[in-house]
Backbone as CSV, one residue per row, in Angstrom:
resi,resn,N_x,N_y,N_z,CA_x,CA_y,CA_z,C_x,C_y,C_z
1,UNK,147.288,135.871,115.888,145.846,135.822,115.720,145.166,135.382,117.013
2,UNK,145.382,134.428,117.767,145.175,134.112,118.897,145.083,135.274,119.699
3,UNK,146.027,135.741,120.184,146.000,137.130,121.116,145.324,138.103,120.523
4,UNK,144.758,138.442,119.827,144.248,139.374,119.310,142.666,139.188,120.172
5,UNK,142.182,138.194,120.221,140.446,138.216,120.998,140.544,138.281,122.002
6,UNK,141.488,137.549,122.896,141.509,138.099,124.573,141.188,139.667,124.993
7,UNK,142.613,140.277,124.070,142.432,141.658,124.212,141.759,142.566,123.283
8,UNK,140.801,141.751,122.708,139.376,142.339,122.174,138.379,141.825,123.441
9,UNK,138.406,141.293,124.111,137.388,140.944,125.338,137.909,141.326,125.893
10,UNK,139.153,141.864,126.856,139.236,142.659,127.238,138.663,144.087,127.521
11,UNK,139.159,144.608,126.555,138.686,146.035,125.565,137.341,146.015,125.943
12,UNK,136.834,145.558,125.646,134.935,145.173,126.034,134.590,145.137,127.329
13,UNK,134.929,144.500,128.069,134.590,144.352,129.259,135.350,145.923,129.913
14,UNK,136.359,146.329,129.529,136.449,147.758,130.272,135.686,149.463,129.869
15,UNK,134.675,148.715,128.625,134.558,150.016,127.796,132.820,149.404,128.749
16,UNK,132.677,148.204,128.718,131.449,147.967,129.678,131.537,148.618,130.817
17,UNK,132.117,148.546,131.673,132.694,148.590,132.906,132.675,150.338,133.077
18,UNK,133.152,151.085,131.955,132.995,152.221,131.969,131.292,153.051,132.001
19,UNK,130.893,152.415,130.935,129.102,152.805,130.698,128.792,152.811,131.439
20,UNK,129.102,151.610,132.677,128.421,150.861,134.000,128.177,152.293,135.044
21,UNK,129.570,152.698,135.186,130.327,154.158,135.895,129.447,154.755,135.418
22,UNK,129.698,155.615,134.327,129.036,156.745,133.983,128.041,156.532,133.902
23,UNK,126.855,155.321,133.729,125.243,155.728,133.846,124.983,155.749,135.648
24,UNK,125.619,154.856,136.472,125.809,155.476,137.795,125.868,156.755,138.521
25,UNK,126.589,157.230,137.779,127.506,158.330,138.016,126.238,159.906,138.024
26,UNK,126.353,159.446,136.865,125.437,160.441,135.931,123.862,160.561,136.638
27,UNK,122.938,159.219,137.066,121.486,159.075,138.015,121.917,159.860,139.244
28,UNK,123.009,159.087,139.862,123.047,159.620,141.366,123.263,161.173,140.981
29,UNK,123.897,161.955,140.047,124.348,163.430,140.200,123.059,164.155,139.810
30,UNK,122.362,163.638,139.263,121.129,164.264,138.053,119.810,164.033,139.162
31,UNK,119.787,162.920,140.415,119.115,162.992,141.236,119.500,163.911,142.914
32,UNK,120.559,163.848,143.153,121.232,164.539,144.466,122.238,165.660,144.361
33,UNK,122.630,165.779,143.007,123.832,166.735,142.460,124.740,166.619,142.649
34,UNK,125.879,166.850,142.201,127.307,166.563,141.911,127.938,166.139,143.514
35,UNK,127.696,167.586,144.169,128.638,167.727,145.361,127.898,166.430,146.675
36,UNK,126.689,166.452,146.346,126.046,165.846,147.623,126.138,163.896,147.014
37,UNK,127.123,163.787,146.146,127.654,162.095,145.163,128.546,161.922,146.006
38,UNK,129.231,160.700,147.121,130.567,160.386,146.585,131.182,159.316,145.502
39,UNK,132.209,159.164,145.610,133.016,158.236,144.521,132.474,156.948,145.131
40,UNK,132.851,156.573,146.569,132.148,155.591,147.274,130.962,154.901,146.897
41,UNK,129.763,156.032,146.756,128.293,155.595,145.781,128.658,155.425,144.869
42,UNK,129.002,155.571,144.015,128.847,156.032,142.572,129.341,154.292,142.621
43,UNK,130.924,153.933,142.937,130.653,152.599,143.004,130.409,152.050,143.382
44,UNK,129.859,152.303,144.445,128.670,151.127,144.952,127.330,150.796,144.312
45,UNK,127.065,151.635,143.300,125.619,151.942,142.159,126.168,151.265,141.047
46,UNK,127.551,151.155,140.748,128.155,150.317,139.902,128.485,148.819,140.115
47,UNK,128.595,148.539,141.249,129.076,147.433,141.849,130.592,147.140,141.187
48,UNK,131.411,148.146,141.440,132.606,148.441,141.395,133.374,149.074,142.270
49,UNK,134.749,148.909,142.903,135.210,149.643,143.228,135.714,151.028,143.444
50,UNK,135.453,152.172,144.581,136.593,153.314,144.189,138.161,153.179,143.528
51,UNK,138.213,152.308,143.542,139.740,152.630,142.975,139.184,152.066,141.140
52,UNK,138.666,151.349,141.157,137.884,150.574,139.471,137.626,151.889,139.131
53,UNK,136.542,153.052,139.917,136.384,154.217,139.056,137.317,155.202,138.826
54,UNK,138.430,155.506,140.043,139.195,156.266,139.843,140.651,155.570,138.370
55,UNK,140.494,154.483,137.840,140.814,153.925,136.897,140.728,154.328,135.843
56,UNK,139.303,154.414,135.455,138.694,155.055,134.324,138.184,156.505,134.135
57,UNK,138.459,157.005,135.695,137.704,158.941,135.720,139.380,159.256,136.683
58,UNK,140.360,159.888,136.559,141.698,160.412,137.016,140.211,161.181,138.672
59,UNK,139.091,162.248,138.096,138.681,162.820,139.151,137.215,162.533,139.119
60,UNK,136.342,162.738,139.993,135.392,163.289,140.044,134.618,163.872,139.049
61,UNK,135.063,165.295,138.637,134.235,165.470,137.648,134.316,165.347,136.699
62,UNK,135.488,164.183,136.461,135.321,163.632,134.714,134.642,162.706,134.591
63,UNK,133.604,162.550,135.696,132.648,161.908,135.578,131.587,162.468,134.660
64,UNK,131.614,163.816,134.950,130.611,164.697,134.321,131.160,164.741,132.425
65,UNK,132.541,164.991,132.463,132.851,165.437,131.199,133.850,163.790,130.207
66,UNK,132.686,163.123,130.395,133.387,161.785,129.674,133.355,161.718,128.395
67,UNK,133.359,162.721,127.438,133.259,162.849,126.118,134.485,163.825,125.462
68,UNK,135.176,164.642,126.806,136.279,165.192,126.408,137.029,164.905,125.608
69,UNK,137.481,163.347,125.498,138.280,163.350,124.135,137.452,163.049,122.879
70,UNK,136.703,162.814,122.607,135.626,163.338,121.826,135.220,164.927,121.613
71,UNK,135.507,165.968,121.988,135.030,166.872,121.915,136.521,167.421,121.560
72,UNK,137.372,166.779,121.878,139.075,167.277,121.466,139.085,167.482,120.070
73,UNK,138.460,166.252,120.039,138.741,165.793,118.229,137.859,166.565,117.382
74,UNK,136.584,166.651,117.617,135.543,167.701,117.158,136.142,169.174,116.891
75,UNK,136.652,170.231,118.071,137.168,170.743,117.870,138.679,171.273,117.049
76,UNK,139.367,170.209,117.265,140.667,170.260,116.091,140.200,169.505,114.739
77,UNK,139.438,168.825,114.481,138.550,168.511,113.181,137.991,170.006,112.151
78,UNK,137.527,170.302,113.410,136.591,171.698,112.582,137.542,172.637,112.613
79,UNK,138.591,172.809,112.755,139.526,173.512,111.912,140.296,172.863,111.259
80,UNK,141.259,171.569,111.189,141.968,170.877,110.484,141.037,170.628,108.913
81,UNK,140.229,170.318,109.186,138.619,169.390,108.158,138.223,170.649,107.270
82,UNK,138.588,171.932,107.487,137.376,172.605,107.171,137.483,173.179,105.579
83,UNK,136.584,173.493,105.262,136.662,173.545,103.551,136.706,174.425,103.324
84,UNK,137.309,174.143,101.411,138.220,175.799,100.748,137.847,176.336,101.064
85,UNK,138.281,177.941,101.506,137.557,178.996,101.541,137.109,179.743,103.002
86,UNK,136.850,178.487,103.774,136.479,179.336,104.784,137.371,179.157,105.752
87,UNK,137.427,180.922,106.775,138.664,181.103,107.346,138.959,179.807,108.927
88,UNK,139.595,180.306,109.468,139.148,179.150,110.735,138.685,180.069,111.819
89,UNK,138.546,181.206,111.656,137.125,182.149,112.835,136.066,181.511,112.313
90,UNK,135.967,181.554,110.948,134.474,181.088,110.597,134.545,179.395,110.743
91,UNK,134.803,178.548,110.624,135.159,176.970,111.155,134.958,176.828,112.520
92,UNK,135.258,177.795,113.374,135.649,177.728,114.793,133.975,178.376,115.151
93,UNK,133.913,179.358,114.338,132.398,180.197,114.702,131.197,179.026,114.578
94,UNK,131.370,178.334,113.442,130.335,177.265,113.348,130.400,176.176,114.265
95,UNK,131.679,175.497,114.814,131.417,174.963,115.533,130.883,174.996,116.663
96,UNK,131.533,176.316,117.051,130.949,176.873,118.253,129.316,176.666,118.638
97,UNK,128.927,177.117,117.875,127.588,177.687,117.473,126.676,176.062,117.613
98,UNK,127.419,175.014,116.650,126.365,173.909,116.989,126.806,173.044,118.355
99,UNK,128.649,173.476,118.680,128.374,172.581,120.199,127.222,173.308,121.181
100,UNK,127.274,174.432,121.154,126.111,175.122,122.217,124.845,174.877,121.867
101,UNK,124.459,174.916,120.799,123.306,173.808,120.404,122.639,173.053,120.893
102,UNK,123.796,171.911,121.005,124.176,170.373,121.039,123.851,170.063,123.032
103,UNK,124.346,171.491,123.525,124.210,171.501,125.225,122.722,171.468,125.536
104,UNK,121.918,172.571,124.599,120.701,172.278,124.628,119.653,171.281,124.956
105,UNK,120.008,170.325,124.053,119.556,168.930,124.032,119.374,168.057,125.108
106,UNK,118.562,166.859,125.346,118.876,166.323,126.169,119.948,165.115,125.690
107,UNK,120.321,164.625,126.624,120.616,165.249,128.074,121.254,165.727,128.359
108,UNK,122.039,167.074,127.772,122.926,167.479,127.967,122.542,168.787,128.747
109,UNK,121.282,168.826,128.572,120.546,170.330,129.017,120.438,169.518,130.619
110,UNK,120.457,168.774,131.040,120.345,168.569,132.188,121.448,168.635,133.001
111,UNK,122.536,168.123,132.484,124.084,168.089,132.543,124.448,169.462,132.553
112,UNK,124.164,170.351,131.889,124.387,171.965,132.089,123.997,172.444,132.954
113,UNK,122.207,172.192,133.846,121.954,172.818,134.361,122.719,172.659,136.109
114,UNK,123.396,171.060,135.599,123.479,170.663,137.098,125.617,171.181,137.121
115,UNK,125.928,171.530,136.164,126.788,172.332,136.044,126.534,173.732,136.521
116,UNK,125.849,174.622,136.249,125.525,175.521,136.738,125.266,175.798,138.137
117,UNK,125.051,174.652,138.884,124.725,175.082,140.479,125.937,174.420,141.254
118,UNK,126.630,174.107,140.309,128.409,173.653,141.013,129.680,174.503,140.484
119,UNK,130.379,175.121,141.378,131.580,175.817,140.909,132.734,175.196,140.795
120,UNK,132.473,173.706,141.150,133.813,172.968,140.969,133.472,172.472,139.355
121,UNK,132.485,172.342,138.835,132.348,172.096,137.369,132.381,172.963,136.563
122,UNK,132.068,173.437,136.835,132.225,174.877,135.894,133.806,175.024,135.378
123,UNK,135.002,175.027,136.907,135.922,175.549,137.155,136.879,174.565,136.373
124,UNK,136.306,173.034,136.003,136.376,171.982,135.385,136.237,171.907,134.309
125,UNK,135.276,172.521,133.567,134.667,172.084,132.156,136.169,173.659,131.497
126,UNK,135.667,174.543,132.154,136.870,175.620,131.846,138.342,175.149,131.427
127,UNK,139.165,174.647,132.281,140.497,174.152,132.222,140.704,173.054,131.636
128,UNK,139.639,172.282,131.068,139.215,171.035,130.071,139.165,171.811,129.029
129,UNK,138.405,172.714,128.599,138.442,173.371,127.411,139.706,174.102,127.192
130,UNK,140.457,174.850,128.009,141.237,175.138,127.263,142.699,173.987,127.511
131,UNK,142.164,172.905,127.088,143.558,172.349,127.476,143.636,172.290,126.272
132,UNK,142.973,172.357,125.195,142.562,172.185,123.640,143.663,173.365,123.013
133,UNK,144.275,174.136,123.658,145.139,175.142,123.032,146.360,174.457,122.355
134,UNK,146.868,173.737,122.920,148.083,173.354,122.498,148.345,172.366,120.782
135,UNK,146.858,171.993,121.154,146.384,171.079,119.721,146.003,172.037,118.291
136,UNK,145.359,173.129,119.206,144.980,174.181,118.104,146.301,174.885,117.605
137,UNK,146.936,175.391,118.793,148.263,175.721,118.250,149.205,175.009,117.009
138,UNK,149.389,173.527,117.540,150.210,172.885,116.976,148.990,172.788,115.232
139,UNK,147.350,172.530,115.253,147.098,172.688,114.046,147.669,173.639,112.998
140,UNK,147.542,174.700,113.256,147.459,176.144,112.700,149.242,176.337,112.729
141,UNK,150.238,175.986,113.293,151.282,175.680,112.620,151.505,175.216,111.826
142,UNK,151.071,174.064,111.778,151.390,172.957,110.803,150.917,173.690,109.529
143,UNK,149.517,173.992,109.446,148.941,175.066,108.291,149.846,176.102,107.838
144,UNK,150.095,176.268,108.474,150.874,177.593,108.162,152.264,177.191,107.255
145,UNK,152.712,176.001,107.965,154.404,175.599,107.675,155.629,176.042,108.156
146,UNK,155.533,176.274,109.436,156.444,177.275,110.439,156.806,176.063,111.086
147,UNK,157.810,176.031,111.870,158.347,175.235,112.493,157.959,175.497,113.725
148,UNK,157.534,176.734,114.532,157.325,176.946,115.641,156.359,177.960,115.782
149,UNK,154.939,177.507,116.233,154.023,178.845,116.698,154.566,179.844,116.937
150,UNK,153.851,181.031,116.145,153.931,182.610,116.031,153.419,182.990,116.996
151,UNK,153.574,183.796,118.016,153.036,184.297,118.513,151.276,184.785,118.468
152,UNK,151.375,185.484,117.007,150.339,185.357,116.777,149.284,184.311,116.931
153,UNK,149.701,183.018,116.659,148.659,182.027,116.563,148.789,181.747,117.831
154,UNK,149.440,181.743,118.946,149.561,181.532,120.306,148.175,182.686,121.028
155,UNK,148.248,184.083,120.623,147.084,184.433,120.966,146.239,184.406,120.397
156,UNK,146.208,184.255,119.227,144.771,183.918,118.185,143.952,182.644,119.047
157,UNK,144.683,181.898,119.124,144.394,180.823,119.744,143.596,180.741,120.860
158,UNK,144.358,180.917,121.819,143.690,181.448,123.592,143.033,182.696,123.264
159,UNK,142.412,183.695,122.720,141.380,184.358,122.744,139.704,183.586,122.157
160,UNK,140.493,183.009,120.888,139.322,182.441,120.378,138.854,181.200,121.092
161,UNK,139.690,180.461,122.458,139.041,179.487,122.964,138.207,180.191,123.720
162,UNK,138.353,181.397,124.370,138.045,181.850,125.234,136.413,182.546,124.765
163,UNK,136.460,182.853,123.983,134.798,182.967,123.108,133.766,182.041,123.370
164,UNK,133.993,181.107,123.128,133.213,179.713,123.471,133.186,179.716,124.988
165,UNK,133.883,179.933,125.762,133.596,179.869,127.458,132.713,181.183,127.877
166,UNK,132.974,182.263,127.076,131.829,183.511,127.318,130.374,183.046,126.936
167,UNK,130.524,182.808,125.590,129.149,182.631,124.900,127.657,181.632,125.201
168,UNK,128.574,180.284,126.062,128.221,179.443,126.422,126.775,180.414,127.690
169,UNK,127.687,181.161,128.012,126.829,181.478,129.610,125.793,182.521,129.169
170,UNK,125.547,183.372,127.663,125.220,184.361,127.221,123.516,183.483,126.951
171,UNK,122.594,184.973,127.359,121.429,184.420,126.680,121.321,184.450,125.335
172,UNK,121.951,185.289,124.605,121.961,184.946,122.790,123.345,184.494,122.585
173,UNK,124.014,183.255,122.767,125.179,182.738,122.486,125.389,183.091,120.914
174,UNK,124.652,183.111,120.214,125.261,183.433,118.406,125.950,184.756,118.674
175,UNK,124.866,185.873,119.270,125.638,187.143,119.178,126.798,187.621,119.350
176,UNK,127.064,186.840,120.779,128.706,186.956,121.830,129.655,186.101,120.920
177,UNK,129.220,184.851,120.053,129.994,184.162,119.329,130.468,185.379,118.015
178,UNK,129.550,185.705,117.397,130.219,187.257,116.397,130.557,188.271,116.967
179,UNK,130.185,188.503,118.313,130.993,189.784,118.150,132.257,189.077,118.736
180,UNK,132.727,188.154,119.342,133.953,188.158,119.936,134.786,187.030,118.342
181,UNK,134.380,187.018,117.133,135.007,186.711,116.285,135.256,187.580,115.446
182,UNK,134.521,188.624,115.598,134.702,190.179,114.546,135.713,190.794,115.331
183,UNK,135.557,191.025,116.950,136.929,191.739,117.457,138.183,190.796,117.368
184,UNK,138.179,189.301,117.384,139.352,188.929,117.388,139.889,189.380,116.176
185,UNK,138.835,189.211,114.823,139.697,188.960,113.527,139.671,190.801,113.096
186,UNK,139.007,191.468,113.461,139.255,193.212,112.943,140.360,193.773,114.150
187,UNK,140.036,193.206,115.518,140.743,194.112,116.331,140.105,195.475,117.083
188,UNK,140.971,195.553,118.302,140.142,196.832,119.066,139.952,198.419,118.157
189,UNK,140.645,198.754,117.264,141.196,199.422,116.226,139.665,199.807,115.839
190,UNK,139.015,198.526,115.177,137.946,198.519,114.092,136.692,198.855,114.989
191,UNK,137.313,199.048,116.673,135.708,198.840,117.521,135.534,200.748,117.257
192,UNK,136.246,201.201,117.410,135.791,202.833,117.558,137.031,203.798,117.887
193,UNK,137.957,204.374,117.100,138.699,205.381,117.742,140.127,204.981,117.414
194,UNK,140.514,203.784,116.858,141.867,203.187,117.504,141.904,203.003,119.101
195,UNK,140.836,202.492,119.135,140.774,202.098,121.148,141.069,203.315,121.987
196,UNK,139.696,203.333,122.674,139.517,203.952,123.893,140.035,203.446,124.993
């Protein structure tokens, strides 16, 4: 019982220590932009060390994407979570649909836009998203009751992450979100001809 509050003050003081970072982090990029930040400022706006931030951010631009494991869980939720009946295109379609939403918003609409004029974030938020395959995979096994991903669900998988990285950039994101969930789940077959 004793040890238990240290490393509850602990815990606190590093989840402080983090906020500290990322509201730093986040002014200096949202005022000068990503590339024209270093790590150097950022803790020096913190009154923390580079090595204190590289502690809590592995890079740079997980400065930008500090909700990733939060957004892990969101995503394998809304298919693990999802209720009788509906398939997991449609689970995956809805989520889709309200994280892009959700980018809208502030401040996340600001955070997008300052994504947009950097190719190292972009190139970032990409290989962050699909690191989410392996979780989806291993869901949709488990569903299934196979001992080892099908192939199938191996590309079911990596196509349908890959929807959400198109749609995101689309001026009608709903649309690109159905049609690239109608071709995953009908196939090139159902587009016209047995494929041209």
């Amino acid at each position: 019982m004793v040890d238990a509050e240290p490393l509850g003050r602990r815990e606190r003081k590093k989840a402080a220590t983090r906020t500290t970072i990322l509201e730093a982090a986040t002014a200096l990029f949202l005022e000068r932009g990503f590339d024209a930040v270093t790590v150097r400022e950022i803790a020096d706006q913190a009154d923390v060390t580079p090595k204190t931030v590289f502690t809590h951010f592995p890079q740079k631009e997980a400065l930008v994407f500090a909700d990733e494991k939060e957004r892990h869980e969101r995503l394998v939720a809304a298919v693990r979570d999802r209720g009788p009946g509906l398939s997991v295109s449609g689970a995956l379609k809805a989520h889709y649909l309200a994280e892009i939403a959700a980018l809208k918003t502030e401040p996340q609409s600001r955070i997008l836009a300052l994504m947009d004029g950097t190719p190292a974030l972009i190139d970032y938020a990409e290989r962050m998203w699909l690191r989410h395959e392996d979780a989806l995979i291993a869901t949709l096994t488990e569903e299934f009751g196979l001992d080892e991903p099908s192939e199938e669900i191996r590309f079911y998988v990596r196509f349908a992450l890959q929807i959400q990285l198109m749609a995101v950039r689309e001026a009608d994101p709903e649309a690109s979100v159905e049609a690239g969930f109608r071709f995953l789940d009908q196939g090139w077959a159902a587009y016209g001809e047995g494929g041209r």
